[in-house]
N, C-alpha and C positions, 0 to 999 in steps of 0.2 A: 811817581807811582801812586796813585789812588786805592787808598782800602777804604771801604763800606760794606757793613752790611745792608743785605737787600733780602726783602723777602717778595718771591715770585709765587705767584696766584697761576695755578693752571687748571684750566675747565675742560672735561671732554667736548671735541669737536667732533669725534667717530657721532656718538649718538645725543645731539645738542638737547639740549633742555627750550622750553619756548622762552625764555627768560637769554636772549640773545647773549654772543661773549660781549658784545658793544656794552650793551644795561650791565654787566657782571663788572667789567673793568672801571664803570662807573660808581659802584661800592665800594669800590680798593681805597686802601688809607694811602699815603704818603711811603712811595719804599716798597710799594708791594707791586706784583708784576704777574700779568697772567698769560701763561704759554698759549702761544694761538695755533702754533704748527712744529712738528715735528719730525726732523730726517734722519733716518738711518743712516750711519758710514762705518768705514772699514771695522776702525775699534772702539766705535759712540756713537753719539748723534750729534747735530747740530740743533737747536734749540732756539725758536722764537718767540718774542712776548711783547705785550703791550700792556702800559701800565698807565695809572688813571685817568691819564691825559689822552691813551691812546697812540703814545707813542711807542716807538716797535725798536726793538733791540734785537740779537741774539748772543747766542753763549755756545762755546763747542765743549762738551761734556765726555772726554777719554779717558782710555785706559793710564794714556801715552801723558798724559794732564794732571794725574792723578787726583781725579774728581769725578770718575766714574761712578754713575749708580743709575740702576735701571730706572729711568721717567718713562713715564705715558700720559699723553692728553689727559688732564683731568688731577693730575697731583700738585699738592702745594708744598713747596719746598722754600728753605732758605740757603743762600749762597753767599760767600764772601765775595767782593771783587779786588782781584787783584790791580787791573789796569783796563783803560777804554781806549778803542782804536775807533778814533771818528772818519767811520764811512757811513756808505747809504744802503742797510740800516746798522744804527751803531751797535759796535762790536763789545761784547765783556767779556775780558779773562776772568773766569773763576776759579775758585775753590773751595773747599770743603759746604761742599754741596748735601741738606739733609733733608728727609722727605717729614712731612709735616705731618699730613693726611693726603688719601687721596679720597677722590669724587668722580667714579664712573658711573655715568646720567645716562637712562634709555627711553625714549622717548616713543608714544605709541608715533606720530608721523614724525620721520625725519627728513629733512632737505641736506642734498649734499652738491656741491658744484666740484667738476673738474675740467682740465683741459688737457689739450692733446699733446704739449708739451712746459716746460719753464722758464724755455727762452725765447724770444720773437725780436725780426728786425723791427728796425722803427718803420709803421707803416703799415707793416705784416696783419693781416687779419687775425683779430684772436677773436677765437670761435669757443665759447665757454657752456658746457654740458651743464643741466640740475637736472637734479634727481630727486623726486617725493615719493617715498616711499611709506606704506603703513606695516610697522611691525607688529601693532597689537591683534587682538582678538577678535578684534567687532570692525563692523566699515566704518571708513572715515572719510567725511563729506569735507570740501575746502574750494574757495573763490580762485582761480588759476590768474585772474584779473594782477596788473603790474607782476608779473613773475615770469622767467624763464619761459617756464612752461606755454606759454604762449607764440613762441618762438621771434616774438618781437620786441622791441621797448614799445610800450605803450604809456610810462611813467617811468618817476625815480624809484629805483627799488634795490640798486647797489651798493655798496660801499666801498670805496676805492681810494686809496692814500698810496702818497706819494711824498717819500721826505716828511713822514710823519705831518702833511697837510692832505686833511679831504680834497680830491676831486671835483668839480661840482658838475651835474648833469648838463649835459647840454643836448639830451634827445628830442624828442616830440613829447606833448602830454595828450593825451587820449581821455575827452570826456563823456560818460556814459549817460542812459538815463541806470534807475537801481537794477540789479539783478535780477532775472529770474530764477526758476528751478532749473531749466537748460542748460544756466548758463556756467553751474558748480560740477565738480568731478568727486567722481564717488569711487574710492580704494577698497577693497576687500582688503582681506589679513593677507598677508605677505603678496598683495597686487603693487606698481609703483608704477609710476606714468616720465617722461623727461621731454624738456624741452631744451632748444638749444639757441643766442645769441652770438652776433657779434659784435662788443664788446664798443668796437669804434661807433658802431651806431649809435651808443649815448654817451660817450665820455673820449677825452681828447689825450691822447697819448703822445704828447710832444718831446718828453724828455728822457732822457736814456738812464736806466739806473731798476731798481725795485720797487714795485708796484704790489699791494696789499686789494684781497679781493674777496668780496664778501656776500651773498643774500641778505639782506634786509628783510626781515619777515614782519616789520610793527606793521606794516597797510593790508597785509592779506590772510594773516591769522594763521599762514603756517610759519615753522622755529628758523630761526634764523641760521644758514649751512656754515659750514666749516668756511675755514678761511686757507685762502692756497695767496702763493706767493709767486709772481713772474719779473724775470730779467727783462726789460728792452735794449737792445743795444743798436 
């Protein structure tokens, strides 16, 4: 049986900050962990994180566990570990789970990716939604160039792990001459635009297990989207 303490870093991913969770978990000391997603169940949630390596764990946080306490994206907490059950992503029993601070980040444009479901055969097209949406007050101007929105891969602009090892692109690159003004999209206050990929078009899905899924925003200057998690089986 393993005890440690751990202290887990969680950043909101409803409304990212342009300061990506990638660059944030890149700050973390030694021991610290930053939630990247979060699921409801019956009497808790189950709880995901990566920590400064970028490695992804989870933790199931119940009633039934007695370690319950309300988390949301975005709180920093410390936890005991009781014991680790090495699967793919590895598992922590915890305890005496306590909230630190938390930090709900709202951001005038946010990027969010989803899909249509969390499990896919091997093979299976996965077809992955983003969304840029502007919440603040004034228009927001932005390059759609290597993003979703584009509805193609034209560059690397994902981030995708696998057993806690990056993926690496193997789509097309697309080179331009610079931009013009035609070539940027312009949000009004609550206007939002989406584009949609599939997934195999740049990255190679060979192995069965969980898959970590990300926007990259450092090449096109909008925040980097939440991060969602898919089964292959």
């Amino acid at each position: 049986m393993l005890k440690k303490i751990l202290i887990i870093v969680i950043t909101s991913l409803l409304f990212i900050s342009c300061n990506s969770l990638k660059h944030t978990s890149a700050y973390l000391n030694t021991n610290e962990y930053l939630v990247i997603h979060t699921k409801d169940e019956i009497d808790g949630q189950t709880v995901t994180v990566k920590d400064y390596n970028n490695k992804i764990y989870t933790t199931v946080i119940s009633i039934a566990n007695g370690n319950w306490v309300d988390l949301k994206v975005g709180d920093i907490i410390s936890l005991e570990i009781e014991d680790i059950i090495k699967i793919n992503p590895v598992h922590l029993i915890s305890k005496n789970i306590k909230v630190i601070s938390k930090k709900h980040l709202k951001e005038r444009i946010v990027s969010s990716i989803s899909m249509m479901k969390d499990s896919y055969n091997l093979g299976e097209s996965l077809e992955l939604q983003m969304k840029v949406e502007n919440l603040g007050k004034e228009k927001s101007t932005f390059l759609p160039w290597k993003t979703p929105i584009e509805n193609s891969f034209t560059g690397e602009f994902m981030e995708i792990t696998f057993d806690n090892k990056k993926i690496e692109y193997s789509g097309i690159v697309v080179k331009r001459m610079p931009p013009t003004e035609e070539d940027y999209i312009t949000l009004k206050p609550n206007e939002s635009v989406t584009g949609k990929i599939n997934l195999l078009d740049g990255y190679k899905f060979t192995k069965k297990g969980v898959y970590s899924i990300q926007f990259d925003g450092n090449n096109d200057k909008l925040p980097s989207s939440n991060v969602i998690l898919i089964e292959i089986k």
